[in-house]
N, CA and C atoms as a LAMMPS dump frame, in Angstrom:
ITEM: TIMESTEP
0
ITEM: NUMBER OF ATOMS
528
ITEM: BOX BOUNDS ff ff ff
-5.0000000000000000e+02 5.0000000000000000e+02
-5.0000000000000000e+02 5.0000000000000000e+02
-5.0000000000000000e+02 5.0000000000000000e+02
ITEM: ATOMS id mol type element x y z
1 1 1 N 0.833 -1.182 0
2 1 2 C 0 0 0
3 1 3 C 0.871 1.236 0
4 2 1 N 0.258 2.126 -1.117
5 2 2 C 1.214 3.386 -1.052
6 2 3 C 1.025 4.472 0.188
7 3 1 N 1.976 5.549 0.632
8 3 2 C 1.192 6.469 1.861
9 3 3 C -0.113 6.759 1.217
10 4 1 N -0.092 7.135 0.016
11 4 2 C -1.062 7.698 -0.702
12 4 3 C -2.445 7.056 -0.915
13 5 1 N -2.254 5.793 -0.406
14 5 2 C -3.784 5.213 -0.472
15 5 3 C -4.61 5.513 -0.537
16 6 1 N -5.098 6.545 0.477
17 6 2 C -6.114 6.661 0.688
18 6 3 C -7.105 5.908 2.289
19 7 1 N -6.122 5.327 2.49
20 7 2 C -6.513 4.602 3.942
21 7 3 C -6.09 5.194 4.747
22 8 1 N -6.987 4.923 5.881
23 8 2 C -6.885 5.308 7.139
24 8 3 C -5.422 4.462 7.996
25 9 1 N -4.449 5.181 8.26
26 9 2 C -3.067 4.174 8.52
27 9 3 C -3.466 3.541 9.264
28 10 1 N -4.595 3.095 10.285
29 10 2 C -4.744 2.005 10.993
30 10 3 C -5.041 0.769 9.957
31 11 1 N -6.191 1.311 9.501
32 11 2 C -6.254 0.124 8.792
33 11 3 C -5.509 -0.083 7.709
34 12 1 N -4.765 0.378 7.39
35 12 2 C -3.201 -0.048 6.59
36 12 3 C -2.456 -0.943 7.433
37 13 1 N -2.19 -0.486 8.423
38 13 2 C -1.521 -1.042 9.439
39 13 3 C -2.494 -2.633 9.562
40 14 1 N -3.799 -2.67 10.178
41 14 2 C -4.056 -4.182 9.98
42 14 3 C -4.191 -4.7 9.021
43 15 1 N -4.267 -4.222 7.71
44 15 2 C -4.21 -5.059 6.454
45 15 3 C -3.037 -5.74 6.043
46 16 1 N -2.244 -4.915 6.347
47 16 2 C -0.541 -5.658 6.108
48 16 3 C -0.487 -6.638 6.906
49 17 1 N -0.655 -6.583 8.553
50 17 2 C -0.473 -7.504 9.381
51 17 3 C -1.382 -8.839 8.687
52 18 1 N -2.727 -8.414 8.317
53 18 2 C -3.659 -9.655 8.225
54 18 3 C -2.67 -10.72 6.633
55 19 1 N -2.263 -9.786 6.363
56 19 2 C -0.887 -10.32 4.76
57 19 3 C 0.067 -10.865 5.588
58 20 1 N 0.662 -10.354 6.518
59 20 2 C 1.49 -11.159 7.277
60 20 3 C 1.404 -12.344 7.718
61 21 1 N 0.633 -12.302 8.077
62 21 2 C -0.141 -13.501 8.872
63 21 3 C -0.629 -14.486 8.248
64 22 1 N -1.61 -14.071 6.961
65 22 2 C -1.884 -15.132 5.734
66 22 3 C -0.179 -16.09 5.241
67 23 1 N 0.571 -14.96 5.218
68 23 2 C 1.792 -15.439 4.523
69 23 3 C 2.387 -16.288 5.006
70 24 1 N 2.103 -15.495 6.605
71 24 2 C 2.959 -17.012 7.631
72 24 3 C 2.668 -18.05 7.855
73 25 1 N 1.068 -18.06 7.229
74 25 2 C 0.772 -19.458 7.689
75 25 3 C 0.354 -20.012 6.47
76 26 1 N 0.437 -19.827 5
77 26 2 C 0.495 -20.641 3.778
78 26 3 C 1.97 -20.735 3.768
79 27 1 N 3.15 -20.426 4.222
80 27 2 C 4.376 -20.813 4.132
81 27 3 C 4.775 -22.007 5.265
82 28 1 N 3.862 -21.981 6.383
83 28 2 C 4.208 -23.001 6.998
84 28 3 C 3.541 -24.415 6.845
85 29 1 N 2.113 -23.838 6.454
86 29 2 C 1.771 -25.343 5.399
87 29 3 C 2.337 -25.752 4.151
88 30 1 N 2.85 -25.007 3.533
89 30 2 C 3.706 -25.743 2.456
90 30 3 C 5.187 -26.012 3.003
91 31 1 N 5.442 -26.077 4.314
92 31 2 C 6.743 -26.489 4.51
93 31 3 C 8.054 -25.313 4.246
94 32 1 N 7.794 -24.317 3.876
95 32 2 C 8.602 -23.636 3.339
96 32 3 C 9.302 -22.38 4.776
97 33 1 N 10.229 -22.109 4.962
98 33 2 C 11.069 -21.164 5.779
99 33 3 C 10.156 -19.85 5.744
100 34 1 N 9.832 -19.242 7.248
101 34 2 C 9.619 -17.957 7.396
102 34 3 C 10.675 -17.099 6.5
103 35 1 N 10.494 -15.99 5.597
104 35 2 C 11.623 -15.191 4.778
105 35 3 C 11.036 -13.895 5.263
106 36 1 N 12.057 -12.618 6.01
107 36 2 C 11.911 -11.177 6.064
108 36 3 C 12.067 -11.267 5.19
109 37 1 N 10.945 -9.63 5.01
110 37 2 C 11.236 -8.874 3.227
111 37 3 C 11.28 -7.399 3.92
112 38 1 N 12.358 -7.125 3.792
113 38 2 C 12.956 -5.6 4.554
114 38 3 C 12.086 -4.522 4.062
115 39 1 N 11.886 -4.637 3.369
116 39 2 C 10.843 -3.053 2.678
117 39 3 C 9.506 -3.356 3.033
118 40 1 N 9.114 -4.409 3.195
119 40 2 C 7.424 -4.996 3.786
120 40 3 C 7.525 -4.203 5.211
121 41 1 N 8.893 -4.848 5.888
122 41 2 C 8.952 -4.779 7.565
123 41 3 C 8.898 -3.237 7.789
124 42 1 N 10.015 -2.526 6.914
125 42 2 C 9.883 -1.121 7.313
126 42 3 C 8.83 -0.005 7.175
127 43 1 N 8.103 -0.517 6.033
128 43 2 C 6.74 0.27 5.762
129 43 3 C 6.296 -0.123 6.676
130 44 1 N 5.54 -1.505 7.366
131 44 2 C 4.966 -1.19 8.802
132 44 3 C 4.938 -0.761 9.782
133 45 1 N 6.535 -0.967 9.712
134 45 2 C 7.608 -0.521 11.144
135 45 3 C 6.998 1.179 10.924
136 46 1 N 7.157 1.768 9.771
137 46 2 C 7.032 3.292 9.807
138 46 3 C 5.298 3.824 10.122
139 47 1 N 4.846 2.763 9.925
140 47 2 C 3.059 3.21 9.908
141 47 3 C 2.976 3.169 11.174
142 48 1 N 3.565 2.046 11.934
143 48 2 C 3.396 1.393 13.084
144 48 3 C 3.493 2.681 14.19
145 49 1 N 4.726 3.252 13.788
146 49 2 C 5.084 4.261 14.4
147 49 3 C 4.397 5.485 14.084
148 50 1 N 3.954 5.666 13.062
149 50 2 C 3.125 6.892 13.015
150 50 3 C 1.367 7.15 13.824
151 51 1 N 1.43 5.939 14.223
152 51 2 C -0.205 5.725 14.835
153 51 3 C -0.123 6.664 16.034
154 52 1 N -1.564 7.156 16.199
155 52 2 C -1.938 7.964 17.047
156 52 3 C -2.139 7.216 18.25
157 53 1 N -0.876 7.481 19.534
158 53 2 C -0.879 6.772 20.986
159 53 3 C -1.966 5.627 21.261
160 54 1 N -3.185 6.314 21.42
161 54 2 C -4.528 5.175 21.332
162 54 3 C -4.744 3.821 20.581
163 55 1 N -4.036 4.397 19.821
164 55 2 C -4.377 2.879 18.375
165 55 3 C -2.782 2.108 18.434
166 56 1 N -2.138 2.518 18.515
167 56 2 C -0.624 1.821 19.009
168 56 3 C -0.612 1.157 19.883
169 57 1 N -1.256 1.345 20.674
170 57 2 C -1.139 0.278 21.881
171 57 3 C -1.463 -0.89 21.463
172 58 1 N -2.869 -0.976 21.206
173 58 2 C -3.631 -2.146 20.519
174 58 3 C -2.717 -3.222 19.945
175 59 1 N -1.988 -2.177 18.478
176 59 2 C -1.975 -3.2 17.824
177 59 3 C -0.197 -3.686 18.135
178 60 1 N 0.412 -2.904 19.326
179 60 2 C 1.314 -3.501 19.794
180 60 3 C 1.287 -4.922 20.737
181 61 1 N 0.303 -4.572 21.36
182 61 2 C -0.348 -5.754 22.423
183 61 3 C -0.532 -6.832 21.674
184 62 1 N -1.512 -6.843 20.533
185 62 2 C -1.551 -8.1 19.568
186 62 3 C -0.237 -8.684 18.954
187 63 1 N 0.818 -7.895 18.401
188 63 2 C 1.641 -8.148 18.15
189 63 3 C 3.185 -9.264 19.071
190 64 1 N 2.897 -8.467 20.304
191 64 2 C 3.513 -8.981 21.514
192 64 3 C 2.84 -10.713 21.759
193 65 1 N 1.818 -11.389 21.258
194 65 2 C 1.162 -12.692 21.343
195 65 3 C 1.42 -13.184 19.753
196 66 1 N 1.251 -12.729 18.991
197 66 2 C 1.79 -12.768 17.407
198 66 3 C 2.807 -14.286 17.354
199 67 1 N 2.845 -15.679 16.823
200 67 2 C 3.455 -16.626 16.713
201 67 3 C 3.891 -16.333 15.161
202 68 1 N 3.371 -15.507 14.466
203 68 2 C 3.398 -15.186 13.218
204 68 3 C 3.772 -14.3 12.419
205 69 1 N 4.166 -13.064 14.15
206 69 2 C 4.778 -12.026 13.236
207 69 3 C 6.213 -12.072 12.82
208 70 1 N 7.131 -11.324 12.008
209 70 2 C 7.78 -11.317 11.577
210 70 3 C 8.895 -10.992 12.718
211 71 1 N 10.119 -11.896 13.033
212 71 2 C 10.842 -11.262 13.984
213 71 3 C 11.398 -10.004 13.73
214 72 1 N 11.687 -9.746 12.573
215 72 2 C 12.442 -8.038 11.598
216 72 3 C 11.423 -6.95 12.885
217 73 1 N 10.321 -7.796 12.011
218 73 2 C 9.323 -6.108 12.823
219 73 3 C 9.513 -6.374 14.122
220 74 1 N 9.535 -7.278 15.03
221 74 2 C 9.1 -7.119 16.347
222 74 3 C 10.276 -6.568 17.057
223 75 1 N 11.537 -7.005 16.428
224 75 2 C 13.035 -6.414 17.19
225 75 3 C 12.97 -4.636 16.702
226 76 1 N 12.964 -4.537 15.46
227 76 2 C 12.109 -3.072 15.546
228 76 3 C 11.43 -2.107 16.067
229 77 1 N 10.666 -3.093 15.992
230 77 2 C 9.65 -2.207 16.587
231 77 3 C 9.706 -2.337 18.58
232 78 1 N 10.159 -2.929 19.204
233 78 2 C 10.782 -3.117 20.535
234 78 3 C 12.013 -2.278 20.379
235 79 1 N 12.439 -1.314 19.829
236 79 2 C 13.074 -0.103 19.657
237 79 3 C 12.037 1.183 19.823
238 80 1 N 11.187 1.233 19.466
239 80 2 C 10.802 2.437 19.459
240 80 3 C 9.897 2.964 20.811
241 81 1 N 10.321 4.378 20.993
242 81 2 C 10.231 5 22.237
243 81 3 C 8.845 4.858 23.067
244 82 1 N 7.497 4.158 22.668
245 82 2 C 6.61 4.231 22.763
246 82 3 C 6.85 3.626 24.24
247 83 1 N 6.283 3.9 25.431
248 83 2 C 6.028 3.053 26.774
249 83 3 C 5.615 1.408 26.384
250 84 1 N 4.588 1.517 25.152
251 84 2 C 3.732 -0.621 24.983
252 84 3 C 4.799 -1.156 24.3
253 85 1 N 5.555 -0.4 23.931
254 85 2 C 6.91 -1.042 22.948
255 85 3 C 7.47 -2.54 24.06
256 86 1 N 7.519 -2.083 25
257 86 2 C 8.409 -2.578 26.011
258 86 3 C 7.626 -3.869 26.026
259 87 1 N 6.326 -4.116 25.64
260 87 2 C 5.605 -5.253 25.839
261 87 3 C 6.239 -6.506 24.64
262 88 1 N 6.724 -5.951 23.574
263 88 2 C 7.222 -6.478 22.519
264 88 3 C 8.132 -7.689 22.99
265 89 1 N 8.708 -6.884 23.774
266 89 2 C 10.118 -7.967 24.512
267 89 3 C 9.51 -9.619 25.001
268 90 1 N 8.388 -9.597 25.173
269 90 2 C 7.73 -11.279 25.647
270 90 3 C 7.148 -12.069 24.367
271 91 1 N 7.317 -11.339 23.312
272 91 2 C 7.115 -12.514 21.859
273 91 3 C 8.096 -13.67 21.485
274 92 1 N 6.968 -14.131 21.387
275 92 2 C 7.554 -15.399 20.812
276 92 3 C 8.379 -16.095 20.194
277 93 1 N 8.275 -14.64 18.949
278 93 2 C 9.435 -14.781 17.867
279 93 3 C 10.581 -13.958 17.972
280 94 1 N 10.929 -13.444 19.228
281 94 2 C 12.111 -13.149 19.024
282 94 3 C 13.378 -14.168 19.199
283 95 1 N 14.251 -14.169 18.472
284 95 2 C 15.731 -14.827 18.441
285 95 3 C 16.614 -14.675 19.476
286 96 1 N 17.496 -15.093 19.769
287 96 2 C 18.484 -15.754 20.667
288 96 3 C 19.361 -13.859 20.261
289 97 1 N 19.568 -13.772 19.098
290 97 2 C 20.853 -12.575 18.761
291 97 3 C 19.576 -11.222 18.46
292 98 1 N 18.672 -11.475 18.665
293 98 2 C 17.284 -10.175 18.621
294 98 3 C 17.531 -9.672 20.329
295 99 1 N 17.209 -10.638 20.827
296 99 2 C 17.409 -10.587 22.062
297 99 3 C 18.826 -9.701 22.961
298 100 1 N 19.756 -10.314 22.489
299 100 2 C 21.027 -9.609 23.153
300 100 3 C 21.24 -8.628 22.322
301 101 1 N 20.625 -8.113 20.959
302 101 2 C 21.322 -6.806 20.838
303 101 3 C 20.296 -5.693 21.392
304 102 1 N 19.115 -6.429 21.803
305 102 2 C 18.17 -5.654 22.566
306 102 3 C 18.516 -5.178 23.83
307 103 1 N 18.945 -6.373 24.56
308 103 2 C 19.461 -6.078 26.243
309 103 3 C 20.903 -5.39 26.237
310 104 1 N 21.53 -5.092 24.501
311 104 2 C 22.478 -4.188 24.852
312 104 3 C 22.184 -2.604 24.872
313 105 1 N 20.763 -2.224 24.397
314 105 2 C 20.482 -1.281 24.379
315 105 3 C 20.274 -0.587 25.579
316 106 1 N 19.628 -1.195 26.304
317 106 2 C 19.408 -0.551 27.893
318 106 3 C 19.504 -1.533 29.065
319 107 1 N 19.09 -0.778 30.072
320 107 2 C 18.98 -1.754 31.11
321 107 3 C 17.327 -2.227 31.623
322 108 1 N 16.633 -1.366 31.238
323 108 2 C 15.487 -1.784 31.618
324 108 3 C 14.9 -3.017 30.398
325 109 1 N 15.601 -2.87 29.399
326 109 2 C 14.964 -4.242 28.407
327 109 3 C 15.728 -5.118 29.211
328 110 1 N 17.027 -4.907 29.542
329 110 2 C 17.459 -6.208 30.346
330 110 3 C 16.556 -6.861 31.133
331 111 1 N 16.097 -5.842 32.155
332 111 2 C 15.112 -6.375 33.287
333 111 3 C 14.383 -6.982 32.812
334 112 1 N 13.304 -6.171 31.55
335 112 2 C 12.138 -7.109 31.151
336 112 3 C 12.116 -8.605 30.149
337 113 1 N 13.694 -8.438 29.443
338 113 2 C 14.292 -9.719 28.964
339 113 3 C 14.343 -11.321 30.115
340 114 1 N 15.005 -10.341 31.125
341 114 2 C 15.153 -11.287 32.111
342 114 3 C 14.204 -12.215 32.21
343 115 1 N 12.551 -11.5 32.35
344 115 2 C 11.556 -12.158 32.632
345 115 3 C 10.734 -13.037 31.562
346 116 1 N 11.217 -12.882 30.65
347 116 2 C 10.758 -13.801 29.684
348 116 3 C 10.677 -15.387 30.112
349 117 1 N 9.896 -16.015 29.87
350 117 2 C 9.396 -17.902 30.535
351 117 3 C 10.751 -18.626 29.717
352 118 1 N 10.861 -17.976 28.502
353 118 2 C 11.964 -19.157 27.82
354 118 3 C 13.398 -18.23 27.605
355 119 1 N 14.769 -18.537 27.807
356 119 2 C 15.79 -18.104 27.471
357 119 3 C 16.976 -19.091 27.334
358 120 1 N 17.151 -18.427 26.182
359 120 2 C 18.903 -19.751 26.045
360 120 3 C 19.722 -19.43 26.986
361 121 1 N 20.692 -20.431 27.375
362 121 2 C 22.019 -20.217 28.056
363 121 3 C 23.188 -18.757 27.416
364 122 1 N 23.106 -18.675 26.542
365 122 2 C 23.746 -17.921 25.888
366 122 3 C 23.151 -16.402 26.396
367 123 1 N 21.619 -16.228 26.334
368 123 2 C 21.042 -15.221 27.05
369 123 3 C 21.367 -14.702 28.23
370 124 1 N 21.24 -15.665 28.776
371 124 2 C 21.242 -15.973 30.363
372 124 3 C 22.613 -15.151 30.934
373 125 1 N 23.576 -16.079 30.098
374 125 2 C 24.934 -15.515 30.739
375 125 3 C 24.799 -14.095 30.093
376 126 1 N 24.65 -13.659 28.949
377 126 2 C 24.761 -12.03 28.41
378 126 3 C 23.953 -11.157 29.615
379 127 1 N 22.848 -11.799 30.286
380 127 2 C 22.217 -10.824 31.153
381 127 3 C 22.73 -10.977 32.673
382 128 1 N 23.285 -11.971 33.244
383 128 2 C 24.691 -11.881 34.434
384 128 3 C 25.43 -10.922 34.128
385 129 1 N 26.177 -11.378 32.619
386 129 2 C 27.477 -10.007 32.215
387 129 3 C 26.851 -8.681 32.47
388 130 1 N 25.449 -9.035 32.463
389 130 2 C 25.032 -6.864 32.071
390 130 3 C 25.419 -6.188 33.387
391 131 1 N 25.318 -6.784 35.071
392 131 2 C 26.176 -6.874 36.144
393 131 3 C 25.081 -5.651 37.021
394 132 1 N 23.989 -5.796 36.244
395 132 2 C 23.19 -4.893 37.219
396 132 3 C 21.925 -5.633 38.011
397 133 1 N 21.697 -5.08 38.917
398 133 2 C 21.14 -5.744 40.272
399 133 3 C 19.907 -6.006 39.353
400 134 1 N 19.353 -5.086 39.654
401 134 2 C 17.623 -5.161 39.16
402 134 3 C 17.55 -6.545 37.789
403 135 1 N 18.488 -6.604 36.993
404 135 2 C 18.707 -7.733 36.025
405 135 3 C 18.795 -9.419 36.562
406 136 1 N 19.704 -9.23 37.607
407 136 2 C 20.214 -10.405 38.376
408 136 3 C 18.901 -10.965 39.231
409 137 1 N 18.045 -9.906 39.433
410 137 2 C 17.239 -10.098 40.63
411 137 3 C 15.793 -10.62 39.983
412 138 1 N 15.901 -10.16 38.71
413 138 2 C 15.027 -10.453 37.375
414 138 3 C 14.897 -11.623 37.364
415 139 1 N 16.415 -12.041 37.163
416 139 2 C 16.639 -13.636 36.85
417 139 3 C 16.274 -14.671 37.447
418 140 1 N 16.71 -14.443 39.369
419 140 2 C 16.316 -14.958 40.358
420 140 3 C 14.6 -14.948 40.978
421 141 1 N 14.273 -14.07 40.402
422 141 2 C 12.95 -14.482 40.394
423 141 3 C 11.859 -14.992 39.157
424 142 1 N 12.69 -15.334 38.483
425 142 2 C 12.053 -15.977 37.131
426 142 3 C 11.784 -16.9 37.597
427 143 1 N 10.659 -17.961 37.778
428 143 2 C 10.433 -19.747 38.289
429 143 3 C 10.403 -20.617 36.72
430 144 1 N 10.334 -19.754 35.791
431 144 2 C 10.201 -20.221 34.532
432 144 3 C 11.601 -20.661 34.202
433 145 1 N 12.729 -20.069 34.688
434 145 2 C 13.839 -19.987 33.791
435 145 3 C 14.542 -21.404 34.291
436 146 1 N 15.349 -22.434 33.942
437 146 2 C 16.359 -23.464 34.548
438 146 3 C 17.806 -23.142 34.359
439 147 1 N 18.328 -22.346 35.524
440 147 2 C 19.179 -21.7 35.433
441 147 3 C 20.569 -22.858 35.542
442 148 1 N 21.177 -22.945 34.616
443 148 2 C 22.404 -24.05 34.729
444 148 3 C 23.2 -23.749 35.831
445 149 1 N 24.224 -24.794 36.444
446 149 2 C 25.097 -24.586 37.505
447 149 3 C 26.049 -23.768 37.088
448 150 1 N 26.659 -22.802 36.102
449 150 2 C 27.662 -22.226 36.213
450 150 3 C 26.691 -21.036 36.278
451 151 1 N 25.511 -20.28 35.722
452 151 2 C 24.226 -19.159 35.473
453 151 3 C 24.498 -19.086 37.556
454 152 1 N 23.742 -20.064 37.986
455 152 2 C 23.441 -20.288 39.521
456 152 3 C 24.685 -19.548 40.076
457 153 1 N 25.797 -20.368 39.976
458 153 2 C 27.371 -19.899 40.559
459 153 3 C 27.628 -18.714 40.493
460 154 1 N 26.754 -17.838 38.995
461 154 2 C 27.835 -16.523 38.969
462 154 3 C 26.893 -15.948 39.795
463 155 1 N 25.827 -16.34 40.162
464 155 2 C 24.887 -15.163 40.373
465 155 3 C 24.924 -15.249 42.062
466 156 1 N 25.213 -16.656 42.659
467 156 2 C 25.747 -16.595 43.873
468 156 3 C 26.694 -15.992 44.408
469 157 1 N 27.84 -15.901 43.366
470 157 2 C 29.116 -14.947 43.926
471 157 3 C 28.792 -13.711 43.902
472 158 1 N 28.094 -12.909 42.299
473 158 2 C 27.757 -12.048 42.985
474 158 3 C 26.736 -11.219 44.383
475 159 1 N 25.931 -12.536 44.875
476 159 2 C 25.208 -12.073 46.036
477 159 3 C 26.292 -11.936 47.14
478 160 1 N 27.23 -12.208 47.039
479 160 2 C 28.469 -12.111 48.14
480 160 3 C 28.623 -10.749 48.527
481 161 1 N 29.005 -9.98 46.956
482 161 2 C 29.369 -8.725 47.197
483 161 3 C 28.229 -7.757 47.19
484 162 1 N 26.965 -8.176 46.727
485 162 2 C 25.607 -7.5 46.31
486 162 3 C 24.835 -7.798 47.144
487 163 1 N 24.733 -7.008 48.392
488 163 2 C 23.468 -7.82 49.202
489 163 3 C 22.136 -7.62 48.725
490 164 1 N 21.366 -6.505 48.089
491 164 2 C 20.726 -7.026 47.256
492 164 3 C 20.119 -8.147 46.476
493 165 1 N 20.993 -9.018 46.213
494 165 2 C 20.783 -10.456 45.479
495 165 3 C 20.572 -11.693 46.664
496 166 1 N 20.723 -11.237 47.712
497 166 2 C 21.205 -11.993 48.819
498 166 3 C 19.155 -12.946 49.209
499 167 1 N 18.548 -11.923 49.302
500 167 2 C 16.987 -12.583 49.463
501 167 3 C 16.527 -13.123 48.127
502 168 1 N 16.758 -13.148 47.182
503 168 2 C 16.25 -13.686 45.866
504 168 3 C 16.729 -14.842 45.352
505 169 1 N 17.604 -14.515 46.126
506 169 2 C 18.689 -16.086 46.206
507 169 3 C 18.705 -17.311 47.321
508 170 1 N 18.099 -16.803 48.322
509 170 2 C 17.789 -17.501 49.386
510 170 3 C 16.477 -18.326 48.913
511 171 1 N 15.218 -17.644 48.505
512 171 2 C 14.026 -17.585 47.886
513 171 3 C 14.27 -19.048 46.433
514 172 1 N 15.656 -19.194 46.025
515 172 2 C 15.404 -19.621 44.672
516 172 3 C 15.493 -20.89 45.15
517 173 1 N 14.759 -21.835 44.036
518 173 2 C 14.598 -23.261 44.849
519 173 3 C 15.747 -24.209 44.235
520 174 1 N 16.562 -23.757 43.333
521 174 2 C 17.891 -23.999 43.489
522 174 3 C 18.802 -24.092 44.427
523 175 1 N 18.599 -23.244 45.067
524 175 2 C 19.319 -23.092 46.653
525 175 3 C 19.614 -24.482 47.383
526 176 1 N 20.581 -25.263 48.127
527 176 2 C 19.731 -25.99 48.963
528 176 3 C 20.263 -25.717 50.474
């Protein structure tokens, strides 16, 4: 769709998604690989962002449950300054390397990374390295996460020097 449509950018905005979504799921019945198409992602990414506060939320919230959306848009769009952005961070489809170049951006995606139900080891340790409390404390109260024995170890040593970490760690049923 051109800007020029003639549509109302919301519903630009769900028509593409409802194309998205068709696409993702006649590509997964024929067996065939999810494929980004960078100029699809960024025209949304840009509509996405142009929505008036009220209507952004919405269709961020849907997006954040999305098994279908495109990871391009969702690491994207979990960039942009909006407060529901931040909800982005608990999809589904984000990647293992979506993920850490996200939690290198700030510290509060760290926090809300932390809390995600599923994370690789590879995650895990990138969000120990990030070396901030509120992250660590993230972690330790995740019941979702199975934190491996070396994840456990670092995060014990640092409760040594961090008393902070010291009750969240007591609390974890790792502990014994």
């Amino acid at each position: 769709m051109r800007p020029d449509s003639g549509l109302h950018p919301l519903t630009q905005v769900r028509t593409l998604l409802h194309l998205m979504q068709l696409n993702a799921l006649a590509r997964r019945q024929a067996g065939l690989a999810v494929e980004s198409q960078p100029g699809f992602v960024a025209r949304l990414k840009a509509l996405i962002a142009d929505l008036p506060t009220d209507s952004v939320q919405a269709v961020l919230d849907e997006l954040a449950e999305a098994d279908w959306a495109d990871p391009d848009l969702i690491a994207a769009l979990c960039r942009l300054p909006q407060a529901g952005a931040a909800g982005l961070l608990r999809s589904p489809v984000l990647r293992d390397h979506d993920l850490l170049s996200l939690l290198a951006d700030s510290a509060d995606r760290a926090r809300l990374i932390a809390r995600r139900s599923h994370l690789s080891p590879a995650v895990i340790d990138a969000l120990i390295a990030v070396a901030d409390t509120a992250t660590a404390t993230a972690l330790l109260n995740n019941r979702h996460l199975r934190l491996n024995a070396a994840a456990f170890d670092a995060l014990t040593d640092r409760a040594r020097t961090d008393i902070a970490l010291r009750a969240p760690l007591t609390r974890h049923p790792r502990l014994t």
